[in-house]
matplotlib code that plots the C-alpha trace (Angstrom):
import matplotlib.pyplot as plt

x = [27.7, 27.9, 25.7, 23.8, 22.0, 20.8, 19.4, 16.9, 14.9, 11.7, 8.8, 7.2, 3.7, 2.6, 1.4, 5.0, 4.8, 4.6, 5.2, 2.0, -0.3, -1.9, -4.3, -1.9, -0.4, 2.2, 2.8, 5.7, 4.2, 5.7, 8.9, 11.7, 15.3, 17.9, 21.5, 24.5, 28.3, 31.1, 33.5, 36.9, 39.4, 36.7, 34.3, 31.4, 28.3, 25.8, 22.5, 19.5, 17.0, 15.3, 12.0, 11.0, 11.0, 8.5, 8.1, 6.5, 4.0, 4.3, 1.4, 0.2, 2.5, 2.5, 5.8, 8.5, 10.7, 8.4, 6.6, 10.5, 11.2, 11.1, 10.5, 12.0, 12.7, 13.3, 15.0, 15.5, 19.0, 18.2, 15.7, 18.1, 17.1, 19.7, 18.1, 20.4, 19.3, 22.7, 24.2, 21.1, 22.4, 25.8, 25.0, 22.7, 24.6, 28.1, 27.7, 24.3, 23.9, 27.1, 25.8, 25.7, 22.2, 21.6, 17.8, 17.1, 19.1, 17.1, 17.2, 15.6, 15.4, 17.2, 16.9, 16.1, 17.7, 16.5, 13.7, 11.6, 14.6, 17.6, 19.0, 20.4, 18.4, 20.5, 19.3, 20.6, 21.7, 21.9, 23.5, 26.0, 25.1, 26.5, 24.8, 25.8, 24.7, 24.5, 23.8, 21.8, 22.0, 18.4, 17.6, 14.1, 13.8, 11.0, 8.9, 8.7, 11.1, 13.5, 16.6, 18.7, 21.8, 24.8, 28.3, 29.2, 31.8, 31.3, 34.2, 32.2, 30.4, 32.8, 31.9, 35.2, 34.8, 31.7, 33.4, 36.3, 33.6, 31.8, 35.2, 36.5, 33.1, 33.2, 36.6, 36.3, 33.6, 35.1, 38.2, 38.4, 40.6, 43.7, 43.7, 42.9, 40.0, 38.2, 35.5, 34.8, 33.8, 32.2, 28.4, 25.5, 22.7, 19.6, 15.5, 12.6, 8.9, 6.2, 5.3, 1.3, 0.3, -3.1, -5.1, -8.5]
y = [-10.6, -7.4, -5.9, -5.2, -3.2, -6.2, -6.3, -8.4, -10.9, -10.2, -13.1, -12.4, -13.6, -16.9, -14.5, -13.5, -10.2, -11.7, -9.7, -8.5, -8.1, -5.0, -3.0, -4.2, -3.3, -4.3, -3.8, -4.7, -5.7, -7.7, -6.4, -8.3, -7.3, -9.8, -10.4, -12.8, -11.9, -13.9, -15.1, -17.6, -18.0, -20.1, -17.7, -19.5, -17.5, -16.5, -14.8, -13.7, -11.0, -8.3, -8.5, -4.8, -2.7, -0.8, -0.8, 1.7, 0.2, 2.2, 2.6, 0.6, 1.0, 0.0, -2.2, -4.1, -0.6, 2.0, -0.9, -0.9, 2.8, 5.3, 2.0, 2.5, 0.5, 1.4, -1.1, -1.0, -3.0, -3.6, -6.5, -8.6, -11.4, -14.8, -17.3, -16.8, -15.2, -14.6, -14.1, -11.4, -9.3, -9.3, -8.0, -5.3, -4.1, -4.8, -3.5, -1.9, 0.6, 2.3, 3.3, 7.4, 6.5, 3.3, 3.5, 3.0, 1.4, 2.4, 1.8, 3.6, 2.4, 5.1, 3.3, 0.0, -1.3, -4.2, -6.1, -8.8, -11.8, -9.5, -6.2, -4.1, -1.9, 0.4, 1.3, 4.3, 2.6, 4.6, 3.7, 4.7, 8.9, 7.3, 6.8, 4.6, 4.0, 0.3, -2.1, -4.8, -7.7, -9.2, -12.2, -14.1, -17.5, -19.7, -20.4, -15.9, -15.7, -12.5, -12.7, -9.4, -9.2, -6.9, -7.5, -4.3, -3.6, -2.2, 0.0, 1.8, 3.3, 4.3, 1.3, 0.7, 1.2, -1.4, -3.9, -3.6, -4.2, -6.7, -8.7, -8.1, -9.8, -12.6, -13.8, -17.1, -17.7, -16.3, -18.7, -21.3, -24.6, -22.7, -20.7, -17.5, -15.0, -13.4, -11.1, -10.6, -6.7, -8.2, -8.6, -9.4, -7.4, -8.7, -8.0, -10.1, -9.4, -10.0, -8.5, -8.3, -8.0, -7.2, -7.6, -5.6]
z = [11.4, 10.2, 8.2, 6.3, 5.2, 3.1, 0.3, -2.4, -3.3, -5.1, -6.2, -9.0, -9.1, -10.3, -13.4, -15.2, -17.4, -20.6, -23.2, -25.4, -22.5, -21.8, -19.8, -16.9, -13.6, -11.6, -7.9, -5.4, -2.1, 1.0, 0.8, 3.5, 4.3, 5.1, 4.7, 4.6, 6.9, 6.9, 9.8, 9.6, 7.2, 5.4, 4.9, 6.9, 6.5, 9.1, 8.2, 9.2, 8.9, 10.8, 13.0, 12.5, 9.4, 7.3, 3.7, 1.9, -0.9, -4.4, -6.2, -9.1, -12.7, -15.9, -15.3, -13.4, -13.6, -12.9, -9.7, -8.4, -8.5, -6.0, -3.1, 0.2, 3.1, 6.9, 9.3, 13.2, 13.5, 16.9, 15.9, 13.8, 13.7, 13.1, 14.5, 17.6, 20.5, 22.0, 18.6, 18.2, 21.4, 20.6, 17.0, 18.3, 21.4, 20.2, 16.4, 15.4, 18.9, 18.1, 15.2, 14.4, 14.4, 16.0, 15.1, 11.2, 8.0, 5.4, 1.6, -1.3, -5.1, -7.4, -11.0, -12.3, -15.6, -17.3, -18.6, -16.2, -16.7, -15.7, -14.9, -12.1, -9.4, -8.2, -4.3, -2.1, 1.2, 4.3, 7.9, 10.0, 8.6, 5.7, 2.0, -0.8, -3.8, -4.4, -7.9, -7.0, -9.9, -10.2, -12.3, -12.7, -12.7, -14.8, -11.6, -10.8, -8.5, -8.4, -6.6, -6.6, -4.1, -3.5, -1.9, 0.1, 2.7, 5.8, 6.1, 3.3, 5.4, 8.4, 10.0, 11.4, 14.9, 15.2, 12.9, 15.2, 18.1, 17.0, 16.3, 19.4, 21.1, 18.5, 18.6, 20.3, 17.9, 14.8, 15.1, 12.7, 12.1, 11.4, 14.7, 13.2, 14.2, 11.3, 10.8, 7.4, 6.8, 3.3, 3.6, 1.2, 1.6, 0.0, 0.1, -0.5, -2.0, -4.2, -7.2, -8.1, -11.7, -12.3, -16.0, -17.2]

ax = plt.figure().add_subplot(projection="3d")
ax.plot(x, y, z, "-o")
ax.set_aspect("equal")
plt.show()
């Protein structure tokens, strides 16, 4: 692995915002972070999530936009979660706890741009006593769902150590056909919820 600070997938609900309504609300709700890493040659992905995290509900607003901005979301690295539960250790002991500050990831919405089919929210990602500024591409699919993603790079944020850590304890596993060991420091950060629209 690596990280993360993944981030986003969004559901819209059942209800899409079509246009002309009004007298209605929106609200984001059930947010989840999550996030893909890479290891060989081939790229092969591993991914997972994390098992404890808080996500601050934003009040009621008039759309999609104003529902997204100001969100924010705080992670404990040390539950990450990939289905794994040796993988799980050597992620939180090997990578995450030699963190600056092993204890939170956390990700706030800056700006949102676009309508309810497309756009970018940009998010202000912060580990390692390191903040980005990320643009996370969203699109919205017939059935409701939004699914907004992000390739960052560890090394970003002065990850270099960990990365070289969490390689070093993974080599066996990251070596693929061709002999090599690889630990990608690309990762794709993502974050899941549900978006309530209410009608008067």
């Amino acid at each position: 692995l690596v990280f993360l600070t993944s981030f986003v997938a969004l559901s819209l609900s059942p209800e899409s915002l079509a246009a002309g309504e009004t007298d209605c609300t929106v609200q984001i709700t059930d947010a989840k972070p999550s996030w893909t890493a890479y290891k060989t040659t081939d790229k092969a992905a591993v991914s997972g999530t994390f098992n404890d995290y808080q996500f601050a509900t934003a009040e009621p607003a008039a759309s999609l936009s104003d529902a997204l901005a100001g969100l924010n979301l705080s992670i404990n690295p040390a539950s990450v979660e990939s289905n794994n539960a040796p993988r799980n250790a050597t992620i939180a002991s090997k990578y995450f706890a030699l963190f600056e500050n092993p204890t939170t990831i956390s990700g706030k919405v800056l700006s949102v741009t676009g309508n309810d089919e497309s756009g970018t929210i940009g998010i202000q990602v912060t580990m390692n006593g390191q903040s980005k500024d990320l643009d996370f591409s969203y699109t919205v699919a017939d059935t409701g769902e939004l699914q907004a993603s992000v390739s960052a790079d560890m090394l970003d944020f002065a990850l270099n150590g960990p990365w070289a850590s969490l390689h070093e304890a993974c080599k066996a596993l990251h070596t693929g056909a061709d002999g090599v060991a690889k630990t990608w420091t690309e990762v794709m950060l993502k974050v899941s919820a549900k978006v309530v629209k209410s009608c008067k």
